[in-house]
C-alpha positions in Angstrom: 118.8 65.5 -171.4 121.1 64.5 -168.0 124.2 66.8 -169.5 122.1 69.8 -170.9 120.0 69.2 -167.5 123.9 69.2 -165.6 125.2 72.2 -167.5 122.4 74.0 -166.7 122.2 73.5 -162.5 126.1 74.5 -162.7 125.3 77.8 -164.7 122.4 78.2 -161.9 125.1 77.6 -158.7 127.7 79.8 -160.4 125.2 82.7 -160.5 123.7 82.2 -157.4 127.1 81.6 -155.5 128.5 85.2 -157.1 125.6 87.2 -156.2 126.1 86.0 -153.2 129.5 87.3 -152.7 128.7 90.1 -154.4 126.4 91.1 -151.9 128.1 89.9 -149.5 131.1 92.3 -150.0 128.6 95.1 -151.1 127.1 95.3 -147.3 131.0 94.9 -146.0 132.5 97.8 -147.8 129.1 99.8 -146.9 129.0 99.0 -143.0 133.1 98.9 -143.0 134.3 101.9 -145.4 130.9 103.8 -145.4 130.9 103.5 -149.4 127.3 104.1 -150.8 128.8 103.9 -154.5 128.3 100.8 -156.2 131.0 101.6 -159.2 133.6 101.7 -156.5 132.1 98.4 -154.8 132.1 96.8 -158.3 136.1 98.1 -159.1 136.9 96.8 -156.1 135.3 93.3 -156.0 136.2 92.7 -159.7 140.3 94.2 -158.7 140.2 91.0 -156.2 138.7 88.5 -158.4 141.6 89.6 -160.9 144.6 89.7 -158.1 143.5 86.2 -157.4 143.8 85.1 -160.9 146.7 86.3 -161.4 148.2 85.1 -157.9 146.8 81.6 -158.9 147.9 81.5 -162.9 151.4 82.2 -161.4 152.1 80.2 -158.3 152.4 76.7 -159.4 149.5 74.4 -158.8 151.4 71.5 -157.5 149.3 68.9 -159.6 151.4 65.8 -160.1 148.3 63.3 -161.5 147.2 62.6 -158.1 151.1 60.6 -157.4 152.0 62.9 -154.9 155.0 61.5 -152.1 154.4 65.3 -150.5 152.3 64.4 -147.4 149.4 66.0 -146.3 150.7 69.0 -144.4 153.1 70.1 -147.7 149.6 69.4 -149.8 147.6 72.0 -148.0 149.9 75.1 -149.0 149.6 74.2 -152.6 147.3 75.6 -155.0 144.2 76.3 -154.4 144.9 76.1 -150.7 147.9 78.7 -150.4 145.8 81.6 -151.0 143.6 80.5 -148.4 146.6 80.8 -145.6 147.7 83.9 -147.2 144.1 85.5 -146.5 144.8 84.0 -142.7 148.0 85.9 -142.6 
């Protein structure tokens, strides 16, 4: 029952955490770029979600098992963590 029970809070916080960014980026591009469509909202939230899979299926991720001699500061512009600076930028 613990795993079903698991499976089933993670399905819950995955939903939960996207329709939160989903309407999070709804009310930006309607307060920011005055769109009032939500086909163009959706093409564009689903075009980033896609650019950021791609951007992280082709960077390298920089695993090495956990024996990494890279210190800390060369650790935070790997994978996930480089796109993070790039939004920064």
């Amino acid at each position: 029952v613990l795993p079903a029970l698991m499976i089933s809070l993670c399905c819950f916080n995955n939903t939960v955490c996207y329709i939160i960014e989903l309407s999070t980026f709804v009310l930006f591009f309607k307060e920011y770029h005055g769109w009032n469509s939500a086909t163009g909202i959706g093409v564009a939230q689903s075009a980033g979600d896609l650019t950021a899979a791609f951007l992280m299926k082709l960077l390298p991720s920089g695993s090495d098992g956990g024996e990494s001699s890279a210190g800390f500061c060369r650790r935070i512009f790997m994978q996930p963590y480089n796109l993070s600076w790039l939004v920064l930028l």
